[in-house]
C-alpha positions as a Markdown table, in Angstrom:
| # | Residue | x | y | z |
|---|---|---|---|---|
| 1 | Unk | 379.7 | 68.1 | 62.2 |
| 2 | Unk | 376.2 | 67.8 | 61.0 |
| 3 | Unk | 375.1 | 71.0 | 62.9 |
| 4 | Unk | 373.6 | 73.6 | 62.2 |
| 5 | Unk | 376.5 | 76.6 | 62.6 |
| 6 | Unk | 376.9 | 80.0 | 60.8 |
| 7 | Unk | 380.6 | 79.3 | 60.9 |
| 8 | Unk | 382.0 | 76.0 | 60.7 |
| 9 | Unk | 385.5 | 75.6 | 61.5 |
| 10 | Unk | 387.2 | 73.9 | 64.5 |
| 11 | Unk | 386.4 | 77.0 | 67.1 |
| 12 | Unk | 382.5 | 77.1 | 66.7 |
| 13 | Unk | 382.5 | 72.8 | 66.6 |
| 14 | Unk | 384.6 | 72.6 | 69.7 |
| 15 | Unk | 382.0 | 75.6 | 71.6 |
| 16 | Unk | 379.0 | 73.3 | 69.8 |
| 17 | Unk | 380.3 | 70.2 | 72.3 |
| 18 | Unk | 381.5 | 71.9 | 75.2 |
| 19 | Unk | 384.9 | 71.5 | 74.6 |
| 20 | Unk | 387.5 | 73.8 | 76.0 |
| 21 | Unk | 389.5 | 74.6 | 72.9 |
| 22 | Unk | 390.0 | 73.5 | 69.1 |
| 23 | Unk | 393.0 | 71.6 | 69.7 |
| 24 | Unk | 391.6 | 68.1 | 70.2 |
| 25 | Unk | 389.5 | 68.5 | 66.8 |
| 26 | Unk | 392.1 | 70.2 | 65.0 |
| 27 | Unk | 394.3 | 67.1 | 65.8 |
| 28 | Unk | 391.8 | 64.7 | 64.6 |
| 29 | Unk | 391.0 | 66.4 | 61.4 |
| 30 | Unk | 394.5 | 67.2 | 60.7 |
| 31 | Unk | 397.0 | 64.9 | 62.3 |
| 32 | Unk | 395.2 | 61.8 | 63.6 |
| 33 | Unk | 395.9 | 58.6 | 61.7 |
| 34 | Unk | 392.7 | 56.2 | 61.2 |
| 35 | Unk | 391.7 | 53.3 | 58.4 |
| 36 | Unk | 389.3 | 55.4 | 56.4 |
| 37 | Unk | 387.6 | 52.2 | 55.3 |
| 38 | Unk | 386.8 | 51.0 | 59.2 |
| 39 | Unk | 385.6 | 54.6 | 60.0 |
| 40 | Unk | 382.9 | 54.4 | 56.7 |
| 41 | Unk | 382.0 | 50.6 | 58.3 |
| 42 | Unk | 381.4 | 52.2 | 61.6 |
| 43 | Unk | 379.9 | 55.1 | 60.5 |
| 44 | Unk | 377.3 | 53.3 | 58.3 |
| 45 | Unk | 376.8 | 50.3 | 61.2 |
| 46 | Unk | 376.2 | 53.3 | 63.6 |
| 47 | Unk | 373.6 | 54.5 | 61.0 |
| 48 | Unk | 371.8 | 51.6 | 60.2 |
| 49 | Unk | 371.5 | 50.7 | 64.0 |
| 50 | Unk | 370.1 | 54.1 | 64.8 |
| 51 | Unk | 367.7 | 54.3 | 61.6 |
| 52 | Unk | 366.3 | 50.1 | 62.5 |
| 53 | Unk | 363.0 | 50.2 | 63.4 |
| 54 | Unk | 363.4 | 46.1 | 63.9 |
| 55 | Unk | 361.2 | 45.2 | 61.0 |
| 56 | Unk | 362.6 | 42.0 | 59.3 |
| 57 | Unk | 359.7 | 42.0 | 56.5 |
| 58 | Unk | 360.7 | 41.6 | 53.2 |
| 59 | Unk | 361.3 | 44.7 | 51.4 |
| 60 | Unk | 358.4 | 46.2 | 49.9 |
| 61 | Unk | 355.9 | 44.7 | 51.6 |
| 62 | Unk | 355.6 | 46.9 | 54.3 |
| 63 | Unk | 356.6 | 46.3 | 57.6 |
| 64 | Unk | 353.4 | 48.0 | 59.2 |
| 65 | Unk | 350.7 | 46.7 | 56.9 |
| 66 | Unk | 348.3 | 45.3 | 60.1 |
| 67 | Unk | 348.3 | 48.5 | 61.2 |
| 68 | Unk | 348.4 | 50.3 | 58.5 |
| 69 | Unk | 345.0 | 48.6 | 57.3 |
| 70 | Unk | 343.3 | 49.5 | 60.7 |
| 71 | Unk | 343.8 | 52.9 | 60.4 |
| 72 | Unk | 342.6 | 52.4 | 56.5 |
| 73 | Unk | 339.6 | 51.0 | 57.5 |
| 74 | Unk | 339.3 | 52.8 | 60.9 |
| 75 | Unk | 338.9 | 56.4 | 58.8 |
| 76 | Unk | 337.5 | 55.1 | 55.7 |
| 77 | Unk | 334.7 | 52.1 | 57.1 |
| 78 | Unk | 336.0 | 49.8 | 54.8 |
């Protein structure tokens, strides 16, 4: 549901994934019955695991600062 479509509605989202029809999308955004609260806790585990970039620093201290000091002094010659 995040893309980029002139129309939105269930037609142009079901053509979007190669579905066949609207009717399995019209069912889950009409009729299905789901725990709202587990779908935001998947939704936001799913985010976070696709947004890690495994740094376990602590936060503000920069998880690339090594690196981030060679390439300082690589273009500077500090």
């Amino acid at each position: 549901m995040l893309m980029e479509l002139e129309d939105v509605n269930c037609w142009s989202l079901s053509a979007a994934i190669c579905e066949r029809g609207p009717h399995r999308l019209h069912h889950l955004l009409s009729r299905a019955v789901w725990d709202e609260q587990e779908v935001l806790e998947r939704t936001a585990l799913w985010a976070v695991n696709l947004l890690d970039d495994g740094c376990r620093s602590v936060p503000g201290t920069g998880c690339g600062r090594v690196r981030d000091r060679k390439a300082y002094v690589t273009t500077t010659g500090r």
